[in-house]
N, CA, C and O atoms as a MOPAC input file, in Angstrom:
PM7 MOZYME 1SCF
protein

 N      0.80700 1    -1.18400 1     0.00000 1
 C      0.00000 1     0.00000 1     0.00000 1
 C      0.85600 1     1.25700 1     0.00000 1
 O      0.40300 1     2.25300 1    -0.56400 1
 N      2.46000 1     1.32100 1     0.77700 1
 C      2.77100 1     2.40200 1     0.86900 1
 C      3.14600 1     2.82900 1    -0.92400 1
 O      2.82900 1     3.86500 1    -1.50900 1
 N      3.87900 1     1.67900 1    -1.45200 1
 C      4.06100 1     2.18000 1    -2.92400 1
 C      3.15000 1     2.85000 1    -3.86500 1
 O      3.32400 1     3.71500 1    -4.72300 1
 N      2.10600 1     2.17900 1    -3.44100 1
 C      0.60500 1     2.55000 1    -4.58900 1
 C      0.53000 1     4.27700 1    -3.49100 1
 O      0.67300 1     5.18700 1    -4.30700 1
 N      0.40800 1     4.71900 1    -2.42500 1
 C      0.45200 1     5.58400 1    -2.20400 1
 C      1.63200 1     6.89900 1    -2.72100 1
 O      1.18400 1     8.04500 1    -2.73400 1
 N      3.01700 1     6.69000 1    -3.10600 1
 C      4.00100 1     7.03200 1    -3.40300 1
 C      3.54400 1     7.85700 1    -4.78500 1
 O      3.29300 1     9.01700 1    -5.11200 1
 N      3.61200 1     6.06600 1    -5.59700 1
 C      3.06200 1     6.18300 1    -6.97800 1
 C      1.68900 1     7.00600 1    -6.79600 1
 O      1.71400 1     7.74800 1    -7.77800 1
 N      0.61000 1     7.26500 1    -6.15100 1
 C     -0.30100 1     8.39500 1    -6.45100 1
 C     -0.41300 1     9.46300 1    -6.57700 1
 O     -1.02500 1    10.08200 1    -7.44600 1
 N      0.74800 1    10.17400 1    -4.86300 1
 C      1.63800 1    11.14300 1    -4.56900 1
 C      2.14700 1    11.73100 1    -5.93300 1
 O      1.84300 1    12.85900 1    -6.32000 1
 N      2.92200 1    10.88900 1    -6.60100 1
 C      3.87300 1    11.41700 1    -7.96200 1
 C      3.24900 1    11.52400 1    -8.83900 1
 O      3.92000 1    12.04100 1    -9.73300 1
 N      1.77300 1    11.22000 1    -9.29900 1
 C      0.93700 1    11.60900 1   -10.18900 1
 C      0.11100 1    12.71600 1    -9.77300 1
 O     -0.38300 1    13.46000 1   -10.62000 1
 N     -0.09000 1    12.89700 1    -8.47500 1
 C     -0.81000 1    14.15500 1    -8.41000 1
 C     -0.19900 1    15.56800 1    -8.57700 1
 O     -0.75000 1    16.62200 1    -8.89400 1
 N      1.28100 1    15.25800 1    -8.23000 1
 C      2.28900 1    16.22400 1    -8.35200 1
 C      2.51700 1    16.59900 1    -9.82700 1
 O      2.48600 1    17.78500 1   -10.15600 1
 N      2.75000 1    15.59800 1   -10.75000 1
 C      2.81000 1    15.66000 1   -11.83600 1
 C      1.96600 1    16.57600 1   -12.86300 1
 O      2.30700 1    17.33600 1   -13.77000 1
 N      0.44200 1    16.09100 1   -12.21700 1
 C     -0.66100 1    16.83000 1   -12.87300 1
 C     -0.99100 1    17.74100 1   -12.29100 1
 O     -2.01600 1    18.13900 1   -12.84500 1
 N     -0.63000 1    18.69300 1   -11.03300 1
 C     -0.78800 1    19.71600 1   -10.07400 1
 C      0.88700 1    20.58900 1   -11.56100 1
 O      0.62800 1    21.54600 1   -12.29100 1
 N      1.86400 1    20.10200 1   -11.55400 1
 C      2.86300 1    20.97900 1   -12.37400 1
 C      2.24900 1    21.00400 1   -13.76300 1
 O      2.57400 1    21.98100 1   -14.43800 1
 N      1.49600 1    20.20000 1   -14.27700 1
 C      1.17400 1    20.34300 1   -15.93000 1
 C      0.14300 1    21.13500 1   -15.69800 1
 O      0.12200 1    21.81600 1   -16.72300 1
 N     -1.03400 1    21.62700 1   -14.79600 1
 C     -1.57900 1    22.51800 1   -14.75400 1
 C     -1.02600 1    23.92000 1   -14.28700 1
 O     -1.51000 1    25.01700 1   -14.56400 1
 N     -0.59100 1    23.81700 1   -13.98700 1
 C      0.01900 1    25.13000 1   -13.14800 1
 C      1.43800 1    25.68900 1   -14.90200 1
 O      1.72200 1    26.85100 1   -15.19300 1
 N      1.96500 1    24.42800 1   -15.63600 1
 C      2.56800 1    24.72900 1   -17.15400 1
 C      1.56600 1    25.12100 1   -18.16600 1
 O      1.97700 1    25.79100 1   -19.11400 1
 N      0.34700 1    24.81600 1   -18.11300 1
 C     -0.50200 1    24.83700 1   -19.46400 1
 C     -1.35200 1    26.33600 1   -18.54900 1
 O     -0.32000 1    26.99200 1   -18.41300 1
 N     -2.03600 1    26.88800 1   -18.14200 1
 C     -2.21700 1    27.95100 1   -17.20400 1
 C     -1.09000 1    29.00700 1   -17.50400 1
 O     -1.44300 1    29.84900 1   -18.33000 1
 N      0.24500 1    29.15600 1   -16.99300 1
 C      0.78700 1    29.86400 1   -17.49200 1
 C      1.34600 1    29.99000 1   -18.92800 1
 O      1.87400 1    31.02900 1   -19.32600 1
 N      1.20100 1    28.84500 1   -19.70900 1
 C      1.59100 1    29.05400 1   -21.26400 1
 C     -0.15000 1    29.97700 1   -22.12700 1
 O     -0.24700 1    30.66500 1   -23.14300 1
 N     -1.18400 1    29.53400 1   -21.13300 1
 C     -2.27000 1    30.21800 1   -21.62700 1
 C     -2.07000 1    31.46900 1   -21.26400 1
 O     -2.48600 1    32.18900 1   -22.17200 1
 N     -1.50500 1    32.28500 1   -20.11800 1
 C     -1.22600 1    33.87300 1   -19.90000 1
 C     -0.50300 1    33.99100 1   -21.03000 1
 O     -1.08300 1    34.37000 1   -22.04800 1
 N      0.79400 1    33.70800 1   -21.05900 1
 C      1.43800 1    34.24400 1   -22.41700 1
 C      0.57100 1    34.38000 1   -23.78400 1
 O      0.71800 1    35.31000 1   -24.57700 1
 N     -0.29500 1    33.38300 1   -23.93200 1
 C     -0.43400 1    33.29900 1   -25.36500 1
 C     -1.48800 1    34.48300 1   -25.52900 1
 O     -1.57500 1    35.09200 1   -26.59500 1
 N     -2.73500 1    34.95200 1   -23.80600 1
 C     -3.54600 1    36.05700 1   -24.52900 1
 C     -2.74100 1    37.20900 1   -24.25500 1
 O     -3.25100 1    38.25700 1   -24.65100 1
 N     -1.57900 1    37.32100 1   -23.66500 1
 C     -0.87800 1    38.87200 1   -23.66900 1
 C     -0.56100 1    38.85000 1   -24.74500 1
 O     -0.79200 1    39.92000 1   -25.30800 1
 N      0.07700 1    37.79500 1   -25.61800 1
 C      0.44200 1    37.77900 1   -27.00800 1
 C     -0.82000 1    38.47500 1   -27.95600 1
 O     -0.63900 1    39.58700 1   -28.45200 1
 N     -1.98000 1    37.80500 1   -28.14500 1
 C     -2.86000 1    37.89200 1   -28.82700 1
 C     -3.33700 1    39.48000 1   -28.46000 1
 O     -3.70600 1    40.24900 1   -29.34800 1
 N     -3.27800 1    39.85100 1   -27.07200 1
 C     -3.64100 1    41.30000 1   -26.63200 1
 C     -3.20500 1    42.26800 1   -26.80300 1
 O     -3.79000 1    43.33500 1   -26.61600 1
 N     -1.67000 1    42.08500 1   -27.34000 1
 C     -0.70200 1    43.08400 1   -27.77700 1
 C     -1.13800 1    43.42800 1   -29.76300 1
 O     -1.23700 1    44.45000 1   -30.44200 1
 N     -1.28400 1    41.91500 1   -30.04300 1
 C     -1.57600 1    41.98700 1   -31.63800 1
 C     -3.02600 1    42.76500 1   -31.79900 1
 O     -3.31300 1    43.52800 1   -32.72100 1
 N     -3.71700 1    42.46400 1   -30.89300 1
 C     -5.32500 1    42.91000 1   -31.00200 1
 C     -4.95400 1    44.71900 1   -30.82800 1
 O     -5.66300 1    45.63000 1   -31.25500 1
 N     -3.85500 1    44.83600 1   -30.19900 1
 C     -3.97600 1    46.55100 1   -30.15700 1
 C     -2.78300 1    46.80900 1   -30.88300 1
 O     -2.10100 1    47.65100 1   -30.29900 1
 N     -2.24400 1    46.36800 1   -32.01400 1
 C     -2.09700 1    46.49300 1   -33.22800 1
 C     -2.29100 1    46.46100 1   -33.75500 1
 O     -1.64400 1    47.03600 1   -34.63000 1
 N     -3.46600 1    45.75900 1   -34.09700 1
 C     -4.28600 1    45.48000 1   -35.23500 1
 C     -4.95700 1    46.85700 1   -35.02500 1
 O     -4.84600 1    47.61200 1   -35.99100 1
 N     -5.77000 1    47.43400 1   -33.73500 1
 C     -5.78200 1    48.87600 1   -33.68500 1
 C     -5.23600 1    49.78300 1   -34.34800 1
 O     -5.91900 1    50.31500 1   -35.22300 1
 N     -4.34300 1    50.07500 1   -34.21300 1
 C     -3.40000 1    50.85700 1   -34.54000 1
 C     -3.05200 1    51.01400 1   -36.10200 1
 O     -2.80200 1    52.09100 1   -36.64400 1
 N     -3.07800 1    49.68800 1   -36.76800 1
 C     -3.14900 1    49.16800 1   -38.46900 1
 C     -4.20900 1    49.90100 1   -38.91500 1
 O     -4.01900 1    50.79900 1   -39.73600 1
 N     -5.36800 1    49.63700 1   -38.46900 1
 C     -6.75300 1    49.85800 1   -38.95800 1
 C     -6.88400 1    51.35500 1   -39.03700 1
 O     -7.33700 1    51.82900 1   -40.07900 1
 N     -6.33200 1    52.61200 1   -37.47700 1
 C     -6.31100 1    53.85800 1   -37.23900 1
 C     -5.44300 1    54.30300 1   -38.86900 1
 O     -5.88700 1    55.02800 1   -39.75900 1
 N     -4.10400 1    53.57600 1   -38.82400 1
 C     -3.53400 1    54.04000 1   -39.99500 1
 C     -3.88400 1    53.66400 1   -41.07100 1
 O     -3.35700 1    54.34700 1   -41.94900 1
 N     -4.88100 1    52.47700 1   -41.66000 1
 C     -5.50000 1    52.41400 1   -43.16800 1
 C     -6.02700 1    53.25000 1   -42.94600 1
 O     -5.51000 1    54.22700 1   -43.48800 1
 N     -7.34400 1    53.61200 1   -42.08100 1
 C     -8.31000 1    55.02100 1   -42.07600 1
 C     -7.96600 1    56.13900 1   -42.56200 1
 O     -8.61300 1    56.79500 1   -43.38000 1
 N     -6.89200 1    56.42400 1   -42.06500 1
 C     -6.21600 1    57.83900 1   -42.12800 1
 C     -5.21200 1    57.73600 1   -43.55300 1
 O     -5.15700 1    58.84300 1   -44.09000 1
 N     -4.63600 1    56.97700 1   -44.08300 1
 C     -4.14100 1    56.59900 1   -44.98000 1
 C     -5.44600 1    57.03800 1   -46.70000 1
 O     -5.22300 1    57.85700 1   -47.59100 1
 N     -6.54200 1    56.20900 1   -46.55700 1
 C     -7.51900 1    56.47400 1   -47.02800 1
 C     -8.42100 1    57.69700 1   -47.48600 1
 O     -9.02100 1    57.92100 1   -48.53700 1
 N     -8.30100 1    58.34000 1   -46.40700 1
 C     -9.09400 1    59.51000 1   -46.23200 1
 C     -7.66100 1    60.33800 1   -46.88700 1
 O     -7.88300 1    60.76500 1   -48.02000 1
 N     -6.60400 1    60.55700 1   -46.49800 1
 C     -5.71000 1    61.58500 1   -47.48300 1
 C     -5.85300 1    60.88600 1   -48.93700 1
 O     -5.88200 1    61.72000 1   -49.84300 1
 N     -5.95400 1    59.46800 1   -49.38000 1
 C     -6.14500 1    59.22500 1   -50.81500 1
 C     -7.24400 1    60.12000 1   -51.56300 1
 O     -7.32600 1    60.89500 1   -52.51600 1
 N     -7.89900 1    59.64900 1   -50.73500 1
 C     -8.90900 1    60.21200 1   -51.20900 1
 C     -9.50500 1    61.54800 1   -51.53800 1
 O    -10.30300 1    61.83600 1   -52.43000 1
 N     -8.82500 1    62.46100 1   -50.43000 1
 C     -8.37700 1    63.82300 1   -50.92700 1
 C     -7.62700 1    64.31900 1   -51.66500 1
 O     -7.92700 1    65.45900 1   -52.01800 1
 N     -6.09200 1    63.59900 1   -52.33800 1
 C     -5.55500 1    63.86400 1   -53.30800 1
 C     -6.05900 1    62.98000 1   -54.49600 1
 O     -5.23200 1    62.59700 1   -55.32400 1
 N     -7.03000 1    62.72900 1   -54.58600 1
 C     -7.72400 1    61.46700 1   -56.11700 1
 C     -9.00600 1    62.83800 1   -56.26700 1
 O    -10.05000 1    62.88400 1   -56.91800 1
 N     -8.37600 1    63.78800 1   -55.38900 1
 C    -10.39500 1    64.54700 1   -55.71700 1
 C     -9.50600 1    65.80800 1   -57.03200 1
 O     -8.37400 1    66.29100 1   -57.03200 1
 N    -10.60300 1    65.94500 1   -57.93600 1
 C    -10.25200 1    66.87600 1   -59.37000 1
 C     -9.99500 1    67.92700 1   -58.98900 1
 O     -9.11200 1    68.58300 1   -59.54200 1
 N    -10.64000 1    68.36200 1   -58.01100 1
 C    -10.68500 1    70.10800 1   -57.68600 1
 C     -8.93200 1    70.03700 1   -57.56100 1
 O     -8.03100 1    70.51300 1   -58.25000 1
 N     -8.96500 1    69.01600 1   -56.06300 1
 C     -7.66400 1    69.38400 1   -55.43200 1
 C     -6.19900 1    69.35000 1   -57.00500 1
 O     -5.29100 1    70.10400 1   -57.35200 1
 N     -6.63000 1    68.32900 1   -57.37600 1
 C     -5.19400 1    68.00300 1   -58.69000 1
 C     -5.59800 1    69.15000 1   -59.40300 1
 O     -4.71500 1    69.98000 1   -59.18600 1
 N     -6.40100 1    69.61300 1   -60.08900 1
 C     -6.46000 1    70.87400 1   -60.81200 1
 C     -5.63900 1    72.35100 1   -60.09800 1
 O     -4.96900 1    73.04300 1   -60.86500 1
 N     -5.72300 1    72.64900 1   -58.98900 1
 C     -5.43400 1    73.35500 1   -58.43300 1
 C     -3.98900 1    73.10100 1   -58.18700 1
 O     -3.19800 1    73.96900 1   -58.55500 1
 N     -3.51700 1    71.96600 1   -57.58300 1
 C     -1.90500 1    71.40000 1   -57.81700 1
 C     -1.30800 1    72.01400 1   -58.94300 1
 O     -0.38600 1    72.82100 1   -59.05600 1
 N     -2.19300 1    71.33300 1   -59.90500 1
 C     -1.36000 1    71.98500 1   -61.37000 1
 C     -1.20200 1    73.24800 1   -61.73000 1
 O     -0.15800 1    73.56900 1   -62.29900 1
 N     -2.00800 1    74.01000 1   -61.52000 1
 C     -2.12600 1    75.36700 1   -61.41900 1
 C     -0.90300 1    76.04600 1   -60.66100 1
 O     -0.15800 1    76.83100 1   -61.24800 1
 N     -0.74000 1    75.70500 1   -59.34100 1
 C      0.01600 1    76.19100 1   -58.85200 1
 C      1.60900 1    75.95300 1   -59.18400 1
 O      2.48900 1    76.75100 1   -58.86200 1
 N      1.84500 1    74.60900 1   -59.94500 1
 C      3.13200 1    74.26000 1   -60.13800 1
 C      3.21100 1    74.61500 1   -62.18700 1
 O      4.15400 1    74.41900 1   -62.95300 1
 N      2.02600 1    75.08900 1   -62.43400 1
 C      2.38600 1    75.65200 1   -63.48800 1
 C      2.57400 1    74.58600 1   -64.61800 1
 O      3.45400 1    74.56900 1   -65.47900 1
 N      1.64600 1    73.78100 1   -64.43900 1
 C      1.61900 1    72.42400 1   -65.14700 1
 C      0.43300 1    72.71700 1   -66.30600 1
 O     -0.64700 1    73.23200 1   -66.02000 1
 N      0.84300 1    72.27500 1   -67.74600 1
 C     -0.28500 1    72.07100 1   -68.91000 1
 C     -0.63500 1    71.02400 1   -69.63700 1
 O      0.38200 1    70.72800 1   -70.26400 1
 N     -1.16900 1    70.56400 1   -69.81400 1
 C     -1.53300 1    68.87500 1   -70.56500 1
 C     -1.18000 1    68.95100 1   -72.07000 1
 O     -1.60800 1    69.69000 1   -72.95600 1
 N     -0.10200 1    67.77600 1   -72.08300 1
 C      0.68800 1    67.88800 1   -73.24300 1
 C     -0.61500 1    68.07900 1   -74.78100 1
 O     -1.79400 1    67.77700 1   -74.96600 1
 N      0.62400 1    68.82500 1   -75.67900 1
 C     -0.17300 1    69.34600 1   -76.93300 1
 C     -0.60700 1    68.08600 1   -78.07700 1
 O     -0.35400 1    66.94500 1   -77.68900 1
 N     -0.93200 1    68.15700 1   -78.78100 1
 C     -0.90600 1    67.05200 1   -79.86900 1
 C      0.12500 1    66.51400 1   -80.58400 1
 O      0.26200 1    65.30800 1   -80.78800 1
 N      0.74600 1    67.25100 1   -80.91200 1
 C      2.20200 1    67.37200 1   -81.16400 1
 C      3.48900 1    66.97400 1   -80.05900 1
 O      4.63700 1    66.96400 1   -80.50400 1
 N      3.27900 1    66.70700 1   -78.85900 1
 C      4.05500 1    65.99700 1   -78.11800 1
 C      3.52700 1    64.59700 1   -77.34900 1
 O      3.96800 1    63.86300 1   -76.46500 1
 N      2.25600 1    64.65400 1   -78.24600 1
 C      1.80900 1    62.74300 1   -77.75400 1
 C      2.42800 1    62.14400 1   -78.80800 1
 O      2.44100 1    62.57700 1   -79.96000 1
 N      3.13600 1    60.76600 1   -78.26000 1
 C      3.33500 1    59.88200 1   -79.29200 1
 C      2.39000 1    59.01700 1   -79.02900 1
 O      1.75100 1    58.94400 1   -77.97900 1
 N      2.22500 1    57.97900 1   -80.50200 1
 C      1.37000 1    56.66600 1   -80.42900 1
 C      2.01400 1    55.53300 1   -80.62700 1
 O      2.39400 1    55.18800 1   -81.74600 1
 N      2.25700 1    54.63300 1   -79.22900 1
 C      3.47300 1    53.50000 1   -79.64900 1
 C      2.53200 1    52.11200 1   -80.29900 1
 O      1.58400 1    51.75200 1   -79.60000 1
 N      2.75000 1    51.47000 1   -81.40300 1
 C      2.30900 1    50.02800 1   -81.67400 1
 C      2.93000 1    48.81100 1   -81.00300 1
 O      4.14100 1    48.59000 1   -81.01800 1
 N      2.28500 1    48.25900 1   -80.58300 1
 C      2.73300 1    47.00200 1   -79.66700 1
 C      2.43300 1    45.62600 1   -80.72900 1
 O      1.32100 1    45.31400 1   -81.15600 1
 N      3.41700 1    45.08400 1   -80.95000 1
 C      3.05200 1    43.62800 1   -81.77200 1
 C      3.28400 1    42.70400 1   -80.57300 1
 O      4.02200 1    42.75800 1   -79.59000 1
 N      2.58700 1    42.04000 1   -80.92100 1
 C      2.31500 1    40.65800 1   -80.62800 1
 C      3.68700 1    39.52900 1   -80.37900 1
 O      3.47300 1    38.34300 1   -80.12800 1

């Protein structure tokens, strides 16, 4: 009896440390995931904002006015070429 007691002893210990290993490998993994989740924040803040300036320089008014100011004219007829592409 004392062995079978020993041997129980060393399994409860065993499975008292694999809980107490899988428990703390689960903290790590949601600080992990909690850090990415408020990066993924942060990604999303900067597509937004990324977007919204596209979208203000894709607007006509604004590029018309660009050009204007840098003194820009849309080439003449005489300085388009027409290239043929074969096959």
């Amino acid at each position: 009896m004392n062995k079978l007691n020993v041997f129980l002893l060393v399994l409860v210990l065993v499975s008292a440390f694999a809980v107490v290993t899988v428990q703390d490998r689960s903290r790590q993994y949601f600080i992990v995931l909690d850090k990415a989740q408020k990066g993924e924040g942060v990604l999303n803040d900067d597509y937004s904002r990324l977007k919204i300036t596209q979208a203000k320089l894709a607007n006509h008014q604004f590029i018309q006015q660009s050009a204007a100011e840098q003194q820009l004219q849309p080439p003449t007829l005489a300085q388009t070429q027409m290239l043929v592409v074969k096959p």
